[in-house]
C-alpha positions as CSV (number, residue, x, y, z in Angstrom):
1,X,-14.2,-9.1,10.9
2,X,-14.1,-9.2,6.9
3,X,-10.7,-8.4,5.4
4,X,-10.5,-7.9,1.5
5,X,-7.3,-9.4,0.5
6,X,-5.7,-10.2,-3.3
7,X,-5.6,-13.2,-4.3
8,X,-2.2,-14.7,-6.0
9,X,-2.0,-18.0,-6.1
10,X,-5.3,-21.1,-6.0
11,X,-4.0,-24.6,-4.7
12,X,-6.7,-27.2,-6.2
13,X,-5.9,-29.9,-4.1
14,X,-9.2,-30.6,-2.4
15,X,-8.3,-32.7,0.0
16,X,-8.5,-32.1,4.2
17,X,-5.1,-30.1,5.1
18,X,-4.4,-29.0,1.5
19,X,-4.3,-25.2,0.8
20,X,-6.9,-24.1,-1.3
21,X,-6.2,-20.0,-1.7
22,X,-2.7,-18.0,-0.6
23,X,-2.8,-14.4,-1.1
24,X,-1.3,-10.9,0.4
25,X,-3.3,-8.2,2.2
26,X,-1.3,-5.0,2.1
27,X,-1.5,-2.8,4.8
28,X,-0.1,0.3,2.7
29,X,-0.2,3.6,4.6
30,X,-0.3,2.3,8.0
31,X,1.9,4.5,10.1
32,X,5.6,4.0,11.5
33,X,5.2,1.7,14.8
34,X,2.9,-0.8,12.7
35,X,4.9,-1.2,9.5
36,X,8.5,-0.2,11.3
37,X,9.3,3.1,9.6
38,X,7.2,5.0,7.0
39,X,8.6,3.9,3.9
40,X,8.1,0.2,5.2
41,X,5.1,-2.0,4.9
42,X,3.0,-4.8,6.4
43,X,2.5,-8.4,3.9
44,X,-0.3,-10.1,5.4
45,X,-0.3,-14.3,3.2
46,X,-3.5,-15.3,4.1
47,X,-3.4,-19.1,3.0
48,X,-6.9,-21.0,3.5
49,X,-7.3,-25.3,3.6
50,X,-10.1,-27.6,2.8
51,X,-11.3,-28.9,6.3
52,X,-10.5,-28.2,9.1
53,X,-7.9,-28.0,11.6
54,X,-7.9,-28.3,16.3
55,X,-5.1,-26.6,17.0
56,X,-3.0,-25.4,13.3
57,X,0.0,-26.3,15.0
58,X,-0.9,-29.9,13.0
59,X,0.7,-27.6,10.2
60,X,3.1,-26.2,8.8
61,X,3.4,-23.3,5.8
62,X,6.1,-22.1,3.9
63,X,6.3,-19.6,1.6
64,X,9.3,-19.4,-0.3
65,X,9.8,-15.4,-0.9
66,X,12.5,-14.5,-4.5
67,X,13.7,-11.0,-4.3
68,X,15.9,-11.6,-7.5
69,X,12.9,-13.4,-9.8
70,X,16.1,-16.0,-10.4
71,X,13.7,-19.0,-9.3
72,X,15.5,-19.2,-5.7
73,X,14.1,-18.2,-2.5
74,X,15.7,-16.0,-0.6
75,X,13.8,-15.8,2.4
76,X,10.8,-18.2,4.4
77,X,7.6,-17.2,6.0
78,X,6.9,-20.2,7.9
79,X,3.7,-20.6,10.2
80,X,4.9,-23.5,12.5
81,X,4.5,-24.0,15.9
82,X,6.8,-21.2,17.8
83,X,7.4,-24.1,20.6
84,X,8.7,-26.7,17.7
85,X,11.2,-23.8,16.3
86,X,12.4,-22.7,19.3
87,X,12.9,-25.4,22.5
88,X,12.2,-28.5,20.1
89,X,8.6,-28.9,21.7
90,X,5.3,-28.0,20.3
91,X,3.6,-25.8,22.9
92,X,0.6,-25.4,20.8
93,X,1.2,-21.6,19.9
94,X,1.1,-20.7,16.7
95,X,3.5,-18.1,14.6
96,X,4.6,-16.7,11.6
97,X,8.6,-16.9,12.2
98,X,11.3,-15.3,9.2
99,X,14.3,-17.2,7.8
100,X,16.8,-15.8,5.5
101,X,17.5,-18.4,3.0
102,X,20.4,-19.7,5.0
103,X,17.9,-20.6,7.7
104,X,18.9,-17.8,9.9
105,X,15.7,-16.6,12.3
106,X,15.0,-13.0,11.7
107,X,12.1,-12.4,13.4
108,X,9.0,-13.9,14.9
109,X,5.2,-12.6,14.7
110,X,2.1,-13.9,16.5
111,X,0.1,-15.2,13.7
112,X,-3.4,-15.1,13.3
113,X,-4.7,-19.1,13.4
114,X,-7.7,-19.8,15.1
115,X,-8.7,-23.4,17.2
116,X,-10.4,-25.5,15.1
117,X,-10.7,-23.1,11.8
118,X,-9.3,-23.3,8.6
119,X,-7.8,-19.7,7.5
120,X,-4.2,-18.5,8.9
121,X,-2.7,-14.7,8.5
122,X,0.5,-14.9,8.4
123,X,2.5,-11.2,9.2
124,X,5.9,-9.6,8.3
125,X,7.4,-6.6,7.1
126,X,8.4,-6.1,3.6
127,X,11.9,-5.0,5.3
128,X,12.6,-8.4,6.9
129,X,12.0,-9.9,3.3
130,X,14.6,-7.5,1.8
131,X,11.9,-5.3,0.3
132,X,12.7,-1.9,0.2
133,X,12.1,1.0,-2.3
134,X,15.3,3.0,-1.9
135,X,16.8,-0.3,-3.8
136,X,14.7,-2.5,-5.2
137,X,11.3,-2.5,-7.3
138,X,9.9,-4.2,-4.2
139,X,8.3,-6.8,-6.4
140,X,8.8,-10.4,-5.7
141,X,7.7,-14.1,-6.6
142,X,6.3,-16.5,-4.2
143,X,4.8,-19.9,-3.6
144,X,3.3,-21.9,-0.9
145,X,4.2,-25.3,0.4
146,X,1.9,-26.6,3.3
147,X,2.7,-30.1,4.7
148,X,0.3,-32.2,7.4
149,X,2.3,-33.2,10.9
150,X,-1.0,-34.5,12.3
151,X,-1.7,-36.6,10.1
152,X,1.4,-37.2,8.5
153,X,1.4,-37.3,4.8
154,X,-1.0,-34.4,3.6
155,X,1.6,-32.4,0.8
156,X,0.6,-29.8,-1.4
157,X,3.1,-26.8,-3.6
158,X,1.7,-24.3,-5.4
159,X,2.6,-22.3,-8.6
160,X,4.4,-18.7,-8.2
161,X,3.0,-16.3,-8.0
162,X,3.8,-12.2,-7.8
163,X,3.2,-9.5,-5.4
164,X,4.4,-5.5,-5.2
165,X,4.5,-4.6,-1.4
166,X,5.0,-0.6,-2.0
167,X,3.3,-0.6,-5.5
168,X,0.6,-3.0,-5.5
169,X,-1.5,-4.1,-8.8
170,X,-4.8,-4.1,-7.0
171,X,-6.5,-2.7,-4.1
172,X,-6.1,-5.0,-0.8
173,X,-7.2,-4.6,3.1
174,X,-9.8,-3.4,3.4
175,X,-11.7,-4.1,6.5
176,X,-15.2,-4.5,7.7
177,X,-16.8,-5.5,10.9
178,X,-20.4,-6.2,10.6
179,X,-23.4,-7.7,12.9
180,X,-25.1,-10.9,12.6
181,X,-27.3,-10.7,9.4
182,X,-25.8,-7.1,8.4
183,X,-24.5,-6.2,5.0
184,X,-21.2,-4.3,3.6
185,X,-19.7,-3.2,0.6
186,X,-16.1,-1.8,-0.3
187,X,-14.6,-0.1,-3.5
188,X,-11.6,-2.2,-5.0
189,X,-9.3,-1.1,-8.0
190,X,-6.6,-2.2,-10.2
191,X,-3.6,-0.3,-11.1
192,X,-3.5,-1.4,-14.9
193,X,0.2,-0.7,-15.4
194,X,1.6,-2.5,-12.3
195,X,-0.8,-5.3,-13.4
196,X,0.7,-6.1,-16.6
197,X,3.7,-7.3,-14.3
198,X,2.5,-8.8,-11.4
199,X,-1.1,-10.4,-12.6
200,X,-3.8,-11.6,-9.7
201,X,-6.8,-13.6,-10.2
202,X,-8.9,-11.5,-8.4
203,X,-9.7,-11.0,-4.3
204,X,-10.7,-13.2,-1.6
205,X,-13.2,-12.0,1.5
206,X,-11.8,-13.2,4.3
207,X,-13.7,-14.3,7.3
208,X,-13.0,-16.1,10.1
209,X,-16.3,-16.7,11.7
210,X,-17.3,-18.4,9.0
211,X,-18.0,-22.0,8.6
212,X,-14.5,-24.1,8.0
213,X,-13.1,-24.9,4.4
214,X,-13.5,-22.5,1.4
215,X,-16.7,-20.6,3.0
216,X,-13.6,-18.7,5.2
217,X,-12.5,-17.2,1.4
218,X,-14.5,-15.8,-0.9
219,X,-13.3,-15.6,-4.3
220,X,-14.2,-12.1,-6.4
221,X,-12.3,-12.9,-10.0
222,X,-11.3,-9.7,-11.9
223,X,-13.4,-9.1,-14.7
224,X,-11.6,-8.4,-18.0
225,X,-10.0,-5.5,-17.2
226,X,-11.1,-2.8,-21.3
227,X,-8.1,-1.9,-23.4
């Protein structure tokens, strides 16, 4: 599977553990029962590392979600080991769990972190972030912090970046599935007014089955966009 996501943020950190890309894939029209109600949507950060990782549990990612652009988080996506969070053992299962910025749980997602890869997906819904059209612009800052538990010691914090979940500044997953040696293209577009505010560097091509480190995420820049 190929998933087209936007990119946000680029961590150049280089080494083993660091995170090299975050971004958002948008889900967008996806119907009430996968993004909650209609008016809802499904945020997708998609953070890939230089090397490799057994199990990602060895891990840890947060990204620190502002509502209020006033430079303070006001809620977590964390991938973490669900068995660390919950019991205060690692049971070697990965997930993307919600915190309020009080460190309240709000909810808890399976996230998508394979055995010795490099790439996590990590889910929620733009409403347990406090996204919501009816009263806000639904645009938001965010950055990434990812920090090593096996081995200890691997830091590395990225700039902010920002994202619209209901109006967003370019086009963002798309999906492909393709055979062994087959080919694939997909149209992409930008949405010049909502880019002004909320800028991205471009797309990444998400792959999983691909070879560990930065062959996982393709980077496809933005050209210069004509005045």
């Amino acid at each position: 599977m190929i998933e087209l996501v936007a990119v946000v943020l680029v961590a150049d950190g280089h080494q083993p553990g660091t995170n090299r890309y975050s971004s958002v894939v948008l889900c967008g029209s996806a119907p009430a029962g996968t993004c909650g109600t209609a008016d809802d949507r499904s945020l997708v950060f998609a953070v890939n590392m230089y090397g490799r990782w057994s199990n990602p549990s060895v891990n840890e990612v947060d990204i620190a979600i502002d509502i209020q652009s006033d430079g303070k988080p006001d809620f977590f996506v964390v991938g973490v080991d669900l068995g660390a969070v919950l019991t205060g053992d690692f049971n070697g299962q990965f997930a993307s769990l919600i915190f309020d910025a009080a460190g309240s749980l709000i909810d808890a997602w399976v996230a998508s972190a394979p055995m010795n890869g490099s790439t996590m997906l990590l889910p929620t819904l733009a409403s347990q972030i406090g996204l919501d059209p009816a009263v806000n612009s639904t645009k938001f800052n965010y950055s990434v912090a990812s920090f090593s538990i096996v081995p200890e010691g691997l830091v590395d914090v990225t700039a902010t970046g920002t994202f619209r979940s209901h109006q967003p500044p370019v086009s963002s997953g798309q999906q492909l599935t393709l055979n062994p040696g087959q080919t694939g293209s997909v149209t992409v577009s930008v949405d010049r007014g909502k880019f002004a505010s909320a800028p991205q560097l471009g797309w990444l091509v998400v792959t999983l089955d691909d070879p560990n480190g930065a062959a996982q995420a393709d980077e496809v820049p933005i050209a210069t966009l004509p005045q």
